[in-house]
C-alpha positions in Angstrom: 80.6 97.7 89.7 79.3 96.6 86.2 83.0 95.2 85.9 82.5 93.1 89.0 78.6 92.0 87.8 79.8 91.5 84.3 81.8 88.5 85.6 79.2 87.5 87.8 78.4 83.6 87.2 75.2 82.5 85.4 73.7 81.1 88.7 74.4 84.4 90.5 76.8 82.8 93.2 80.2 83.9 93.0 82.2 86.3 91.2 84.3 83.3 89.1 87.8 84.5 88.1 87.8 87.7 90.1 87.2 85.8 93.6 89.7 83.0 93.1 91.6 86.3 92.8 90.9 88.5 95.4 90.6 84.5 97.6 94.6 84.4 96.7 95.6 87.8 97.4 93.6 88.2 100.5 94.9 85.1 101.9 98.9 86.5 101.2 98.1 89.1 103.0 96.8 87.7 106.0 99.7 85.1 105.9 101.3 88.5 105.9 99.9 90.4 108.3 99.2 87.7 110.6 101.9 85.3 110.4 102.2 81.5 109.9 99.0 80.2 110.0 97.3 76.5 109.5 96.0 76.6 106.1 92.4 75.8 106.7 92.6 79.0 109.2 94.1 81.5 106.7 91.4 80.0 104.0 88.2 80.7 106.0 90.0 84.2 107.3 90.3 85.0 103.8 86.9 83.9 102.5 85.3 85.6 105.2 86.9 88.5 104.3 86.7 88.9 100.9 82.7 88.2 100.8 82.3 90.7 103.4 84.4 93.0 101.4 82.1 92.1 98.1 79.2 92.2 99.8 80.0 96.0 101.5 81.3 97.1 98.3 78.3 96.6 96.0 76.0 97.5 98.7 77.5 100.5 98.9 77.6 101.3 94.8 74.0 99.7 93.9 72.4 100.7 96.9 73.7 102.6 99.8 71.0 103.5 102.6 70.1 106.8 102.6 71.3 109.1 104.8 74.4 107.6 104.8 77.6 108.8 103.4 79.1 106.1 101.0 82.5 107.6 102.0 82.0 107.0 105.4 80.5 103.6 104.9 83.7 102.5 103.2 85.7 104.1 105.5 84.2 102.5 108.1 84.1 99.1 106.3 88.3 99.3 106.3 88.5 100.6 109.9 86.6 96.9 110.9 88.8 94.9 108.9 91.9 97.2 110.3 90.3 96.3 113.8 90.3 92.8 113.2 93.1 92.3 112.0 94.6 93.9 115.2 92.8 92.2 117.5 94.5 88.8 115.6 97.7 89.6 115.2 
């Protein structure tokens, strides 16, 4: 996690080289998983997903509720993403 805040941007709004990144992988495999897509559809898909997936993953590392098992919090993280992607395909 200090990996991903250490390329944090000044301002504190995006995650600069590692989202462009994760922006272009995730959207590969959606095009993928899902098929021939418009553009615009696989670029929202994917931007959805990957701030979801940011968002999850340092909530989970910095500050996970308590009582919950981080483990099962990412595993139930996946299993939605799994889901949707299902329910598209």
């Amino acid at each position: 996690m200090r990996a991903l805040a250490a390329e944090a941007t000044v301002a504190g709004i995006g995650f600069g080289g590692l989202e462009r990144r994760l922006l272009f992988l995730t959207r590969a495999y959606l095009l993928q998983q899902l098929g021939p897509r418009p553009d615009d559809e696989l670029d929202t898909r994917a931007f959805v997903m990957v701030n979801v997936g940011l968002a999850a993953s340092l909530r989970i590392a910095l500050q996970p509720p308590q009582g919950l098992d981080p483990d099962r919090l990412i595993d139930e993280t996946a299993n939605m993403f799994a889901d949707w992607l299902s329910a598209e395909a």
